[in-house]
C-alpha positions as CSV (number, residue, x, y, z in Angstrom):
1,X,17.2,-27.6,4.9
2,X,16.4,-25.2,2.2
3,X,16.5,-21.7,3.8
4,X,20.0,-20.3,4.9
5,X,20.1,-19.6,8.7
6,X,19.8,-15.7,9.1
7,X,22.9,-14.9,10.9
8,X,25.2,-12.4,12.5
9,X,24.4,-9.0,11.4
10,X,20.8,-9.0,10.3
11,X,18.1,-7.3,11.8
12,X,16.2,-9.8,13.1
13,X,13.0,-10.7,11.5
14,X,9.7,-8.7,12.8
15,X,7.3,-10.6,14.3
16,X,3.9,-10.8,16.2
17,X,3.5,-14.1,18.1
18,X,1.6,-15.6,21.0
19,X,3.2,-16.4,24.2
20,X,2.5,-18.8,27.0
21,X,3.9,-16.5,30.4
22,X,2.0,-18.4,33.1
23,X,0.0,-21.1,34.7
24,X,-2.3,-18.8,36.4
25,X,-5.8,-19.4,34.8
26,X,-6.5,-16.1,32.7
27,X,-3.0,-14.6,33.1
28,X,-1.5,-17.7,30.6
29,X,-1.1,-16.0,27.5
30,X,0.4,-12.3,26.4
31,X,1.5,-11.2,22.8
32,X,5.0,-10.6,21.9
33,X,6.5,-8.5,19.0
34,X,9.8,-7.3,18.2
35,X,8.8,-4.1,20.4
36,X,9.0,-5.8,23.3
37,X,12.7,-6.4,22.5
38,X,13.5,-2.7,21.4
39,X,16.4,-0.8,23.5
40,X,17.8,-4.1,25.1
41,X,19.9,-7.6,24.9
42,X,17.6,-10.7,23.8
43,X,18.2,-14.2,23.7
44,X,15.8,-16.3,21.8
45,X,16.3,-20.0,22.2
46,X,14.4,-22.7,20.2
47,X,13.3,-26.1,20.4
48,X,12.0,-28.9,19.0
49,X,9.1,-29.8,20.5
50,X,7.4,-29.8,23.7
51,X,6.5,-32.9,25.8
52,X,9.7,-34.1,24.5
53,X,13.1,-35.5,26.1
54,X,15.9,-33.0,25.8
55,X,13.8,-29.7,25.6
56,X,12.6,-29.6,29.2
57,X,16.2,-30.1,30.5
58,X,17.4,-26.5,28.5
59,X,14.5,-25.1,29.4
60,X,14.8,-25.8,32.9
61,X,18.7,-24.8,33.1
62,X,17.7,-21.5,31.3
63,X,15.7,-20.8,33.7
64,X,17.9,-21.4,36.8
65,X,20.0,-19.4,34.9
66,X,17.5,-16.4,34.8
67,X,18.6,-14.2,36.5
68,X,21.8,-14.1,35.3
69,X,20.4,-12.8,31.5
70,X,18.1,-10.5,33.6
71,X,21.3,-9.0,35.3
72,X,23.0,-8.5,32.2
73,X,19.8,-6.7,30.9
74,X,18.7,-9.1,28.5
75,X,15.0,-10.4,27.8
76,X,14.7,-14.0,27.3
77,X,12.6,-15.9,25.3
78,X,12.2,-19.5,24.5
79,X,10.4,-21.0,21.0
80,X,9.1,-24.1,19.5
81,X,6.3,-23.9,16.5
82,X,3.7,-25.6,19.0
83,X,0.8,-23.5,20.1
84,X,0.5,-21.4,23.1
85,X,-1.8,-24.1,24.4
86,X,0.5,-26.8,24.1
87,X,3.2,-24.6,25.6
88,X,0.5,-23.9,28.5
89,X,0.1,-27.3,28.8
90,X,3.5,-28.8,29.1
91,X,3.9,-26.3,32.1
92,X,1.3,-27.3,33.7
93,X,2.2,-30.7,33.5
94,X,6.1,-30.9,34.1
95,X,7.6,-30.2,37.0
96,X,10.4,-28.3,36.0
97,X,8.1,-26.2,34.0
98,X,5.9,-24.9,36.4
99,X,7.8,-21.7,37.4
100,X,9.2,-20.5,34.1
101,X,10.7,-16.7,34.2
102,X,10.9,-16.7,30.5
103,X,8.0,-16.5,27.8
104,X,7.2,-19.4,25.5
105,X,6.7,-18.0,21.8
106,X,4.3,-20.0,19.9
107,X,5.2,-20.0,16.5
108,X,2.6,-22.1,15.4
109,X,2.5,-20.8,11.1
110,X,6.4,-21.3,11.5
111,X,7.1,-17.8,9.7
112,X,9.7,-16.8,12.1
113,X,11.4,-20.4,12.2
114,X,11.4,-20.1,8.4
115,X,12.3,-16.7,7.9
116,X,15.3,-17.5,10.6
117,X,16.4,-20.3,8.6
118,X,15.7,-23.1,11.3
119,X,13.0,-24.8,10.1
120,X,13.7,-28.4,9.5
121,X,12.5,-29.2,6.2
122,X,11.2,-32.7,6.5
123,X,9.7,-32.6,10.1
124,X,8.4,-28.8,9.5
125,X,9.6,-28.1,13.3
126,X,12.5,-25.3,14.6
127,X,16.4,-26.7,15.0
128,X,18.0,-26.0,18.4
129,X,18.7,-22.3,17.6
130,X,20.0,-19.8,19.7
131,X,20.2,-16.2,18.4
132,X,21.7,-13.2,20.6
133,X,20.1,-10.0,19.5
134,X,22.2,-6.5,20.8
135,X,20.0,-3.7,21.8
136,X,19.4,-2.3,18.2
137,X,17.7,-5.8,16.8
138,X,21.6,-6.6,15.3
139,X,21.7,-10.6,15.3
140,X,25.4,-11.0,16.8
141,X,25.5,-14.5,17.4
142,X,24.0,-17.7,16.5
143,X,24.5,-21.2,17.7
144,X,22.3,-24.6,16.2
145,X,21.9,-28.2,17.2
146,X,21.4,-30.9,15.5
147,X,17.6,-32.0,17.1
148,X,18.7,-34.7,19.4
149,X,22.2,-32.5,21.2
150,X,21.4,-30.1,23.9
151,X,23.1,-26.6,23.8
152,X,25.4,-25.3,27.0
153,X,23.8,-22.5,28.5
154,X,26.8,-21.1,30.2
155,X,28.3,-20.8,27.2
156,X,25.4,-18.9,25.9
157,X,25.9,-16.5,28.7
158,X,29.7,-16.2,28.0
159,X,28.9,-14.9,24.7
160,X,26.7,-12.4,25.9
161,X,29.4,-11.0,28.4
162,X,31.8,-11.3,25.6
163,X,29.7,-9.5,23.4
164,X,28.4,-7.1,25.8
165,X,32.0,-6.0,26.4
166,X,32.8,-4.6,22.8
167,X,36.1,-5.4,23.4
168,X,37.9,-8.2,21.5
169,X,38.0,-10.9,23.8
170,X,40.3,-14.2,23.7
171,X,39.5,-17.6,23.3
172,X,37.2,-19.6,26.8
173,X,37.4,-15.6,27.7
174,X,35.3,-15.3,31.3
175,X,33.5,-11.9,32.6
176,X,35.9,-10.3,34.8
177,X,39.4,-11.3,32.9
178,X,41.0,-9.2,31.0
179,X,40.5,-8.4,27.2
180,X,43.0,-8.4,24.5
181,X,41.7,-4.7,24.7
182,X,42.7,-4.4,27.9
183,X,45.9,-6.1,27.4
184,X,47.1,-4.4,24.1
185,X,46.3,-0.7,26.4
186,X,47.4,-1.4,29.7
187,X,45.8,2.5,30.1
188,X,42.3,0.6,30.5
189,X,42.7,-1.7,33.6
């Protein structure tokens, strides 16, 4: 890979991108642009490919997980470089697919995989990249797979509490402990 990975403490790159959002025949498609993350929390997970092996089992925990990012006020988006048609497709035809919460970004020119650094070079499709994004378009944490390991999504939600907290927090740190804040200024519990 050619491109460094934009990482923690860049803005994160504009973009303007289709979007499959639903199986419903005339409601599948919206755009989605960096305003639609502006003033909150974002996580935008990649993948490979779809009609693939590993993808559809992050996609579907994400989106048991849902609600979770929802009630930490956090948008969630999922992304692979194939088009909002194939993206339209694959939920049409796998099960655990059908009910998606989350938006599908088609990044089918794969400037934003590029200009995030993720884009394999040889294959020309997007790593496993999860970025979290604070409410100001900051980039504060980025995680990558190789393209045939799945990511842990609880994890990804750890970080996000972690992070949400602007607190230093210790190491396997869970929402609800205590921060080495917290700890150091026994004032704050």
């Amino acid at each position: 890979m050619s491109n460094r990975i934009l990482s923690i403490g860049s803005q994160f790159p504009q973009f303007n991108k289709k979007a499959a959002v639903s199986i419903e025949q005339g409601k599948e498609f919206k755009d989605l642009s960096n305003a639609d993350l502006k003033g909150q929390w974002a996580v935008l997970f990649w993948w490979p490919k779809d009609f693939t092996f590993v993808c559809p089992t992050e996609i579907a925990e994400f989106n048991k997980k849902y609600d979770e990012f929802s009630d930490r006020d956090t948008l969630l988006i999922g992304a692979s470089t194939d088009s909002e048609f194939v993206h339209a497709a694959w939920r049409r035809d796998h099960k655990d697919l059908k009910d998606l919460k989350f938006p599908m970004l088609a990044d089918t020119s794969k400037s934003l995989a590029e200009e995030l650094g993720i884009l394999d070079e040889a294959e020309k499709i997007a790593y496993r990249a999860t970025f979290i994004i604070d409410n100001e378009g900051i980039i504060r944490w980025v995680s990558v797979n190789d393209l045939n390991v799945g990511r842990n999504v609880q994890e990804v939600i750890r970080v996000l509490d972690a992070l949400q907290t602007d607190e230093l927090c210790p190491c396997n740190w869970n929402k609800g402990e205590a921060t080495l804040t917290q700890q150091l200024d026994p004032s704050l519990n």
